[in-house]
N, C-alpha and C positions, 0 to 999 in steps of 0.2 A: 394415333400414329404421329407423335410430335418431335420435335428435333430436340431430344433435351440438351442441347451444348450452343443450341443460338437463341440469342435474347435480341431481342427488338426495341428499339427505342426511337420515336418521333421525332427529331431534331435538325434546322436546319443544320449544318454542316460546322457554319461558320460558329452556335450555339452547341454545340456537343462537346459533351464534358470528358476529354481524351485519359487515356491511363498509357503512358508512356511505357514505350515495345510490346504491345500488346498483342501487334497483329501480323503474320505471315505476307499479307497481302493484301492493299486496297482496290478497288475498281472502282473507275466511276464511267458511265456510258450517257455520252455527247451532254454533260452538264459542268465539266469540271471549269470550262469556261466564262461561267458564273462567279465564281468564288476570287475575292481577290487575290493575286499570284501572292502577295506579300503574309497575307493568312493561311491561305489554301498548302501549297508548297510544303512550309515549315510544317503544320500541323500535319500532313501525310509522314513527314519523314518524322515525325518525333511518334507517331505511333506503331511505325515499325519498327519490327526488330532490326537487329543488323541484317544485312544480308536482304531483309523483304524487298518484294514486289509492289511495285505500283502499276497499273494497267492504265490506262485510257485508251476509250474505245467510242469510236467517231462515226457519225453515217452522212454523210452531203447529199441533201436532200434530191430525190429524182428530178432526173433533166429527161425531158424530150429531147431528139435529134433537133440538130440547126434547123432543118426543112419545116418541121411540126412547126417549130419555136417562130418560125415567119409567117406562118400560116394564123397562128393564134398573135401574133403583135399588134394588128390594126385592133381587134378584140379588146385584147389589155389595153391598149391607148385610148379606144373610145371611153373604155369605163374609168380612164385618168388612175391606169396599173401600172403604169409602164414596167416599173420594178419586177412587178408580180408576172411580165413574160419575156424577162430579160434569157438570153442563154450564157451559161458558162461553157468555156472549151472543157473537155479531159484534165487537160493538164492544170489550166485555173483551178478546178474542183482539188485535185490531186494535188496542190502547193497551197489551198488553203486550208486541206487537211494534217499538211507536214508543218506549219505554222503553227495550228493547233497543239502540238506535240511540244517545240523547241523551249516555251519556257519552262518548261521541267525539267530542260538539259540549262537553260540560261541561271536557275534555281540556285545551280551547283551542291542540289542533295542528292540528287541521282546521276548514274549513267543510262543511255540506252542500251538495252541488249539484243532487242528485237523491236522490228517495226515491219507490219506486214501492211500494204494497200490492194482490196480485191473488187476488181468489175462485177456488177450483177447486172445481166440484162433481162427486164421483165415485157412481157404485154397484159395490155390493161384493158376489159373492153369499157367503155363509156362512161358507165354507172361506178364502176371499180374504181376507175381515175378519180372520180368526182365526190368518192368515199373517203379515199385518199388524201388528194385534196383539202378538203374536211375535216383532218387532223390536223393541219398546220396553221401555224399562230396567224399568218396573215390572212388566210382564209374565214377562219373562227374570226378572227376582230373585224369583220366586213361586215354592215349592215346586212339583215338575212336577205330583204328584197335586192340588194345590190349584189349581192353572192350570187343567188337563183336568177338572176339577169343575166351575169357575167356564166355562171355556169349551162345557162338553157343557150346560149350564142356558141362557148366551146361546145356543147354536145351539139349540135347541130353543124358544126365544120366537124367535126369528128367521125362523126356520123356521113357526111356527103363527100368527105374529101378523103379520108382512111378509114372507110367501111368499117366503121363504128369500134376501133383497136386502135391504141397507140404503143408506142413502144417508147418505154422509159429506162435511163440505165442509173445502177447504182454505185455510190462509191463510195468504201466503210476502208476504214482506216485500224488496226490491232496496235501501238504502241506501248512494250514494256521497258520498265525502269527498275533499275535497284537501286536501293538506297546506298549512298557512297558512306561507310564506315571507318570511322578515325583512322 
């Protein structure tokens, strides 16, 4: 049960070999930020047709409330994190995801036509958090025993201070574009 009308191919981004208007509609999800605007940009817009779609699509990684985020500071500071238990406001998070977005308009190959921002509020009990966790670069690059330090200290304020649940919100960004045509 195979898709015969899509072809796969391995390529960094910046390394793929384009076929100019090729395609209806690019996406890329919380990476396009990688790619240099002066590469990236132009080689979106030369492979679509007129008229195509460009998406980008964004996630700001979960925040604890302010109160959690005080509660775990001493935590992070003892283990020399500070970074890693800093809190963002709402709107910080929300203005660094419409940043995100503006060189594609700064580009001048596209317009926006939509741009959607949505709260997701989740609870996580302990283990879930620290799975979590666990996916993110600053975590993964921590020595394992300095991790399991830093993580056996949050789960135990976790655990005796918010009866073993936190609550974390999310904040995902939808931005479309179209290619602006001569």
């Amino acid at each position: 049960m195979g898709f015969q009308n899509v072809v796969i191919k391995q390529s960094s981004f910046e390394e793929w070999p384009i076929e100019a208007s090729a395609f209806d509609m690019v996406v890329s999800a919380s990476a396009f930020h990688w790619i240099q605007p002066e590469v990236g940009y132009p080689k979106v817009a030369d492979v679509l047709r007129n008229g195509g779609y460009f998406v980008l699509l964004w996630n700001k990684e979960p925040q604890p409330t302010s109160d959690v985020c005080q509660l775990f500071v001493e935590i992070y500071n003892q283990h020399g994190l500070p970074s890693l238990g800093r809190f963002e406001t709402e709107i910080a998070r929300k203005q660094t995801l419409k940043a995100l977005a503006q060189p594609a308009i700064d580009s001048g190959l596209f317009r926006e036509v939509a741009s959607k921002q949505m709260k997701l509020e989740v609870k996580y009990t302990a283990e879930d958090y620290f799975l979590l966790l666990s996916s993110f670069s600053p975590y993964i690059n921590l020595e394992e025993s300095r991790r399991n330090s830093l993580f056996a200290e949050l789960r135990r304020k976790i655990n005796n201070d918010l009866m073993g649940m936190i609550d974390l919100s999310y904040i995902s960004a939808a931005n479309i574009f179209q290619k602006i045509t001569a």
